[in-house]
Each structure stands twice: as structure tokens, then as C-alpha cells.
NUFITI-465597 format. One line per field, with one value per residue (C-alpha): residue number from 1; chain; x, y, z. Coordinates in nm, 4 decimals. Example, Ala and Ser with C-alpha at 12.3 -4.5 7.8 and 13.67 -1.06 7.14 Angstrom:
# residues 2
seq = c(1_2)
mol = c(A_A)
x = c(1.2300_1.3670)
y = c(-0.4500_-0.1060)
z = c(0.7800_0.7140)
***
This chain:
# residues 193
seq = c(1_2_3_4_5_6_7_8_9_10_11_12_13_14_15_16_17_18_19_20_21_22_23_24_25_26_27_28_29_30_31_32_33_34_35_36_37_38_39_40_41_42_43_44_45_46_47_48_49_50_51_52_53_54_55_56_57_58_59_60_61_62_63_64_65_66_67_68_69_70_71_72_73_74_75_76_77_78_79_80_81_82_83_84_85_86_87_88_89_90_91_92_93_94_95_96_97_98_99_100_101_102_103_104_105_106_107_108_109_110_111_112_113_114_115_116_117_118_119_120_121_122_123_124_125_126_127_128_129_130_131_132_133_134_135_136_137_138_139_140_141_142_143_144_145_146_147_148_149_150_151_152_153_154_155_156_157_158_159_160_161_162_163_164_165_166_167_168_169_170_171_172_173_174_175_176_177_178_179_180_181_182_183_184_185_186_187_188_189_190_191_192_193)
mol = c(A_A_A_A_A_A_A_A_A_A_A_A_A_A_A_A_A_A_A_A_A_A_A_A_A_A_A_A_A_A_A_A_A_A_A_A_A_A_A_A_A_A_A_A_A_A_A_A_A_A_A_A_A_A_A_A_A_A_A_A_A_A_A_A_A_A_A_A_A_A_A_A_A_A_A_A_A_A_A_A_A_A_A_A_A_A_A_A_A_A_A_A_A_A_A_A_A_A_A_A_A_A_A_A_A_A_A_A_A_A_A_A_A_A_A_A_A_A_A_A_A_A_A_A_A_A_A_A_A_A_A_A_A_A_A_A_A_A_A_A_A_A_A_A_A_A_A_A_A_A_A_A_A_A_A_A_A_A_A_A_A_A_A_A_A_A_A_A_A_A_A_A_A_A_A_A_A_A_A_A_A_A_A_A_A_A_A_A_A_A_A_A_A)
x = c(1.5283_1.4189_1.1592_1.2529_1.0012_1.0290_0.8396_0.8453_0.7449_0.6718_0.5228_0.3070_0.4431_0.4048_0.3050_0.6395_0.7264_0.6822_0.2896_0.0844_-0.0437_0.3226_0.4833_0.2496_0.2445_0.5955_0.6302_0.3407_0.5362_0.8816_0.6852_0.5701_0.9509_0.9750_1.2992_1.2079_1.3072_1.1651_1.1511_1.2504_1.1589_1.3136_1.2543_0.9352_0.6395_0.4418_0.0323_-0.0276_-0.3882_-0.6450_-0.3844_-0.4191_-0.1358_0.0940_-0.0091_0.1031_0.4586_0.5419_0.4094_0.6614_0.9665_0.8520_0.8777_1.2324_1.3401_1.2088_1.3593_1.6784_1.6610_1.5392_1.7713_2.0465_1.7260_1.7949_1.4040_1.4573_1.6085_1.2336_0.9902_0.7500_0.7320_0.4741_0.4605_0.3320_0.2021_0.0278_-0.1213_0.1391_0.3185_0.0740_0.1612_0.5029_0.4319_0.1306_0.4234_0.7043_0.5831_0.4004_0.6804_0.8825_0.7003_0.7093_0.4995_0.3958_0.1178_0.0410_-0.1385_-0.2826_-0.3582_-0.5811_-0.4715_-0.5334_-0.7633_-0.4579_-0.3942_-0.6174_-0.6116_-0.2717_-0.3030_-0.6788_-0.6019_-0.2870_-0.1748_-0.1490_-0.4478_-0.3919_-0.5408_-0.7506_-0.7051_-0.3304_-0.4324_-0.5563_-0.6714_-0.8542_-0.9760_-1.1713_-1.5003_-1.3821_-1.0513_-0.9949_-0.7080_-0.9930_-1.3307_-1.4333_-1.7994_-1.5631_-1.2805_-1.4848_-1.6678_-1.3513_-1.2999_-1.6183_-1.5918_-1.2398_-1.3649_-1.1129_-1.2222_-1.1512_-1.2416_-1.3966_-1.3862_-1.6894_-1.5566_-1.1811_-0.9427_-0.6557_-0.4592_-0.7848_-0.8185_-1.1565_-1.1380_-1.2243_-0.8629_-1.0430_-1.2186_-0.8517_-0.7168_-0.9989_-0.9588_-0.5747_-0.6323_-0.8852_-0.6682_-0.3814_-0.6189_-0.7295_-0.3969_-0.2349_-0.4873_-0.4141_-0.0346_0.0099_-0.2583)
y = c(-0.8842_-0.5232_-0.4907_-0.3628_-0.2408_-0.1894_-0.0136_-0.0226_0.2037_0.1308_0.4161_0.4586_0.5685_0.9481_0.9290_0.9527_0.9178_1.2780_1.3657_1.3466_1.0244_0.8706_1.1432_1.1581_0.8121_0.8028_1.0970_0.8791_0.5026_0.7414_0.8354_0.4967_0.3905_0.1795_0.2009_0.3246_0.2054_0.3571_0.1869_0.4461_0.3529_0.4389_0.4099_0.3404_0.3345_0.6301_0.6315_0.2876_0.3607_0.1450_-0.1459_-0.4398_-0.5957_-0.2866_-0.2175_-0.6017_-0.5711_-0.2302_-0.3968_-0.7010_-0.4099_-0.2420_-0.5505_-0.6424_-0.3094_-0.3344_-0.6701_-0.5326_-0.3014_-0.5419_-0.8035_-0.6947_-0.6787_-0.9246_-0.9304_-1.1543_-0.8897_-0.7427_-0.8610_-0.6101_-0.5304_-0.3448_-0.2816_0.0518_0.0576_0.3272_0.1988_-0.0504_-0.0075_-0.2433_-0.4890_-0.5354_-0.4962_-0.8106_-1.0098_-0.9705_-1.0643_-1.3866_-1.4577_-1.4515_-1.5836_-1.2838_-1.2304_-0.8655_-0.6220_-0.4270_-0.0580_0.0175_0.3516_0.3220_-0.0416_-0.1717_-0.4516_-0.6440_-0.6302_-0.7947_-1.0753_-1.1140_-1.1352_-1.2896_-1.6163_-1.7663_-2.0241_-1.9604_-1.7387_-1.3742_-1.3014_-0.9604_-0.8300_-0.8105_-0.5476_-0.1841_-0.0603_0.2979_0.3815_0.6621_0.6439_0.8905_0.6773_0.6202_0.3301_0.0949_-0.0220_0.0530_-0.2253_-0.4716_-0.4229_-0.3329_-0.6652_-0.8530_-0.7008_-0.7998_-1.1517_-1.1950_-1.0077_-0.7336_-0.3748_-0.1164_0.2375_0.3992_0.7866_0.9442_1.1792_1.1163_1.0165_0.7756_1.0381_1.0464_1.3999_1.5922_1.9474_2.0887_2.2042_2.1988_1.8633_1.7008_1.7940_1.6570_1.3215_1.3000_1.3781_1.0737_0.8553_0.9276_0.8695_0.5296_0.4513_0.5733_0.3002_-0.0066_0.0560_0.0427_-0.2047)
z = c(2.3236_2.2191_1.9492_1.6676_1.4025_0.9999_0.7144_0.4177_0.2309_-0.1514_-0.3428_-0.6713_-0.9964_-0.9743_-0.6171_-0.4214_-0.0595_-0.0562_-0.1441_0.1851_0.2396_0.2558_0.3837_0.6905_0.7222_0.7068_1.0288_1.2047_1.1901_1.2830_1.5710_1.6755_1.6749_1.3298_1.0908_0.7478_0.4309_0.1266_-0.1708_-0.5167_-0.8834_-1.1791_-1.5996_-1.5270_-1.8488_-1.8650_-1.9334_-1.8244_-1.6290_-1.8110_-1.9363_-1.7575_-1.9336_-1.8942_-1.5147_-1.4363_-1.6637_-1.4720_-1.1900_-1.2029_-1.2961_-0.9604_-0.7875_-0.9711_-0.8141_-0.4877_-0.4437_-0.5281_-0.2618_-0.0157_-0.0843_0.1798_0.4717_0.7478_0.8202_1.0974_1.2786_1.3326_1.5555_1.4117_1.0096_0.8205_0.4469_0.3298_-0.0428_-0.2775_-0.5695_-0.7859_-0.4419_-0.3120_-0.5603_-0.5203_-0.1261_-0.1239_-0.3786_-0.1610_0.1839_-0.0575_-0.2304_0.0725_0.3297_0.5655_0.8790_0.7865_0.8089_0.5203_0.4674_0.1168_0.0069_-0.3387_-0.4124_-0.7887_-0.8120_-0.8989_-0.5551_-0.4304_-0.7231_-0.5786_-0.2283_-0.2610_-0.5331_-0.3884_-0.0914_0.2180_0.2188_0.3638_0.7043_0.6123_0.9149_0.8862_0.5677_0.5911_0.2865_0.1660_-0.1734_-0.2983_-0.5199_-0.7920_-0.8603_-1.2265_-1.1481_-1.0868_-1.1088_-0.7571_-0.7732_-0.8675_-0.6236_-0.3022_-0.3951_-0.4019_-0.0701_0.0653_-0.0700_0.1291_0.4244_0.3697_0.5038_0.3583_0.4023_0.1193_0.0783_-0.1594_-0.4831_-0.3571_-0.6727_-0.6468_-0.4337_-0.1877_-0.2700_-0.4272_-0.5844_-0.1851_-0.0248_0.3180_0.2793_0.1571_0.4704_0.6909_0.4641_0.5466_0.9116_0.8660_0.6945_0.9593_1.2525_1.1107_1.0093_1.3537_1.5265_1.3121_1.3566_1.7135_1.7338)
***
């Protein structure tokens, strides 16, 4: 049987499939021969940063409208699937393989803490090496001590990027674009891994 590969690509709120980390994530998993399926959201809140309660109710509409999308998906058809999430893109993505008992590999590119409450405090626990995660130290979405100690506790690893915000970007044009080519490199190694 050929191998056939899928991503899925679930974005943030404001942070579409075209801004740089999914977009050159999206050209690198092309490249390494997976289908693409991108995952759009609509109506969503606006100014929900700092909410718990708000984060987790637009969090369930994004996974309402992912699961629409992915409810035609014959996932068996794949012998190789990968979930791509930025920000509340991780939650839906950690939910949906959960909720539907998927053999998947995730990335996560500036993941809430929610994420990992989500992944981290349910049954079957989560292999952490099936999860590549980045986060910068600047990011106002979370409280970076508390989630890179809930990675540590799980043994997730995840790369950490000083003064970046929740796009992993600083003020510095020139150091964004070593950053990205950083991100890609790691990124390009843990997908054909």
C-alpha cells in the first residue's frame, strides 16, 4: 500500500494559514509529500486574550467548526497524519485527535496553557514525543513559568525563543527571519522523522 500523509492545519484567531509560521510550514509538509487540509474560522469573539472562560468557549466554537470540516475525512485512509496548530489551533487540534482516538503527531506554534491542560489531564495519556511545540518568552497569551513547567512536568519539549511574542516575532526584522528559518529547520526534522 502507498503511504499517504495528512495535515492539518488549524490556525489561531487572527493568525491565518497565511502569516509565516503556517504558511512555511504549510510549503515544508507539501514538500515532504502530505495532503493539506486547512481548517478556516468564522464569527469568531474578538479581545478574548486574558479570559480564561472566553478563550475555552471560543475554543469549543473552533473545535465545533473544525469538526465540521473534518467530518467527511476518511482518516483511515492515512498511514501518516500530523496536526498543525497555532495558538487556540492547538486546542481544537490536542481535542480532536483525543476525542477521536487518532494516531497523530501534532506541531504547536505558541500553544495556550489550555493546551496542555487538555492534552496533559485526560486518559490515555499523550506520548510527548508525538508533540512539537515552540513558544516565545514575550507572549502575552500565556503565563510562560507556568506553562513551560507544565511542560517539564509531562516531559514535553518545547523550544522556547527569548523576547519573541505569540507570533515568535521581536521588534528585529532580521532576527524574525533567522527565528522562522529556526522554527522551519526544527520543524523540517521532526516531520520526516
Amino acid at each position: 500500500m502507498d503511504s499517504k500523509k495528512l495535515a492539518i492545519i488549524i490556525p489561531g484567531m487572527g493568525y491565518t494559514k497565511d502569516r509565516p509560521l503556517l504558511y512555511y510550514a504549510g510549503k515544508l509538509l507539501t514538500a515532504a509529500g502530505y495532503e493539506l487540509l486547512h481548517i478556516e474560522f468564522t464569527n469568531l469573539p474578538k479581545k478574548i486574550r486574558g479570559n480564561r472562560e472566553l478563550i475555552l468557549q471560543t475554543a469549543i466554537q473552533c473545535y465545533d467548526q473544525a469538526s465540521t470540516r473534518l467530518a467527511s475525512t476518511d482518516f483511515s485512509a492515512y498511514t501518516d497524519i500530523l496536526f498543525v496548530g497555532k495558538s487556540i489551533g492547538t486546542i481544537v487540534a490536542a481535542r480532536y485527535i483525543a476525542e477521536h482516538n487518532l494516531d497523530a503527531r501534532q506541531i504547536w506554534y505558541t500553544p495556550l496553557q489550555e493546551t496542555l491542560d487538555t492534552v496533559f489531564s485526560g486518559t490515555p495519556s499523550v506520548d510527548p514525543e508525538s508533540i512539537l511545540a515552540f513558544i516565545g518568552t514575550a507572549d502575552p497569551w500565556s503565563d510562560i513559568p507556568k506553562l513551560l513547567n507544565t511542560a517539564a512536568e509531562n516531559h514535553l519539549d518545547i523550544h522556547v525563543y527569548e523576547d519573541c511574542n505569540h507570533s515568535l516575532e521581536t521588534p528585529d526584522v532580521d532576527k524574525n527571519i533567522e527565528i522562522l528559518r529556526d522554527v522551519m529547520g526544527i520543524t523540517r526534522g521532526f516531520v520526516y522523522n
